[in-house]
C-alpha positions in Angstrom: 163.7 86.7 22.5 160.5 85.6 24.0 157.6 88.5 24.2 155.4 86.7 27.3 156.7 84.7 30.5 154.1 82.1 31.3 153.8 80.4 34.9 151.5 77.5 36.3 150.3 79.2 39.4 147.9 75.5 40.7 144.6 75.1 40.6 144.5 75.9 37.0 145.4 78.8 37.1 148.2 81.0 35.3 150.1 83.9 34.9 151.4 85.8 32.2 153.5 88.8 31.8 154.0 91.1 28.8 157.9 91.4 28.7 158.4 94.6 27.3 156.1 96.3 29.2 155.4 94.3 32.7 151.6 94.0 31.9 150.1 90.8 33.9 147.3 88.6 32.4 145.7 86.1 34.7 143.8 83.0 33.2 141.4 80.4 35.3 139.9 77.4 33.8 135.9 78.1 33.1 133.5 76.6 35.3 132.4 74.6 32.3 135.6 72.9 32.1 136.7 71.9 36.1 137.9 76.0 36.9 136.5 78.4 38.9 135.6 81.4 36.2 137.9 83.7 38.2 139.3 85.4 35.5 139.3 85.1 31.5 139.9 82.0 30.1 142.7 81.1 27.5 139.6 80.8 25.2 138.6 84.1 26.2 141.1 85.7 25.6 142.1 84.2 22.2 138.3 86.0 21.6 139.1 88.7 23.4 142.5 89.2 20.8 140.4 88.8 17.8 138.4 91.4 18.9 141.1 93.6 20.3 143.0 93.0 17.3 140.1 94.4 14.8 139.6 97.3 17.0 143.4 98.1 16.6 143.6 98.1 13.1 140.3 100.0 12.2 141.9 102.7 14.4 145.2 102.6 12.5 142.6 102.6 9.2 141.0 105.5 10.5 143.9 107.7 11.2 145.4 107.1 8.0 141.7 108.0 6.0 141.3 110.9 8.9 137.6 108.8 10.0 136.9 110.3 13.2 136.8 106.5 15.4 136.1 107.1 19.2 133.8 105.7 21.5 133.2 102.3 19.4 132.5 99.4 21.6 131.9 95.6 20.7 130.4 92.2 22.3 132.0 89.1 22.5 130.2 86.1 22.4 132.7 82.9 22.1 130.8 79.4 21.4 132.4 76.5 22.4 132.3 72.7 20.7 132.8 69.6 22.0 134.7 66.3 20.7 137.2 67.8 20.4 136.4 70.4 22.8 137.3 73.9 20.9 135.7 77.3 19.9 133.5 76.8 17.0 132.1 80.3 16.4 133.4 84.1 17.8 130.6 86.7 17.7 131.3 89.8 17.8 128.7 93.0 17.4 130.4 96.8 17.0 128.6 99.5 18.7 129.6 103.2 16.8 127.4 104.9 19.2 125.9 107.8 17.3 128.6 108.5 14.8 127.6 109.2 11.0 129.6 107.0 8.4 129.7 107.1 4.9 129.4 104.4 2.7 133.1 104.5 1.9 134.1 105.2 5.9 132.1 101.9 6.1 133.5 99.8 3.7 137.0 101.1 4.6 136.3 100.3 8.4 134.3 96.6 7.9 137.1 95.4 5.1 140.4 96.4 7.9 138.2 94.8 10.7 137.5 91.4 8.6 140.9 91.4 7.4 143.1 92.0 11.0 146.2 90.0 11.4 144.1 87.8 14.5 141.4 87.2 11.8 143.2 86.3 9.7 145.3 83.7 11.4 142.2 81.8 12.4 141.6 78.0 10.7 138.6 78.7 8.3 136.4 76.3 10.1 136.1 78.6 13.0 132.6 80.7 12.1 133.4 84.7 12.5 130.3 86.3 12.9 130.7 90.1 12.6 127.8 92.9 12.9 128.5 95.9 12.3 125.8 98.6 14.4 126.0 101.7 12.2 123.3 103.3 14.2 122.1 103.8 17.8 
């Protein structure tokens, strides 16, 4: 059974809905590449999972190792390649806003991230670039 109903809406443009739940995703071609930057990009979002995807799992970590995990936020920066056009590098910087870690909260935390299901999918020539902002 499929999980996501994709349409062609025109003007390079799509629409996507989550199957068990109804959730809509909208995608527009960047500007960069003959769209109008609307909405995320499929390349975006394929970043945007990568980073959702790490965030998931350190929270499942978490739980399971009772790490108190709220209010941890993260930037995205995708870099893009040409000939053939693809995403050469993901960037991605966590924010833990204030909490105190220990080392092994840490190294629990940074090994689930680096090791998420997304990440590890990814063809190793794609660069991962992940910081990990212990303090504010």
């Amino acid at each position: 059974m499929a999980t996501i109903k994709t349409k062609y809406e025109g003007n390079l443009r799509t629409f996507s809905t989550h199957l068990a739940s109804g959730n809509e995703i909208i995608t527009d071609a960047p500007i960069d590449n003959h769209g109008k930057g609307e909405a995320f990009s499929p390349t975006d979002l394929f970043s945007a999972a990568l980073g959702a995807c790490m965030l998931t799992v350190m929270g499942i970590a978490a739980k399971t190792h009772e790490i108190e995990f709220n209010n941890v936020t993260m930037d995205i920066t995708k870099f893009m390649a040409l000939d053939p056009r693809r995403i050469a590098e993901i960037s991605i910087e966590f924010f833990f806003n204030g909490k105190e870690y220990s080392d092994h909260q840490k190294l629990i935390l940074e090994r689930t991230a680096r090791t998420c299901p997304v990440a590890m999918s990814l063809h190793p020539d794609l660069k991962q670039t992940i910081v990990f902002n212990w303090k504010q």
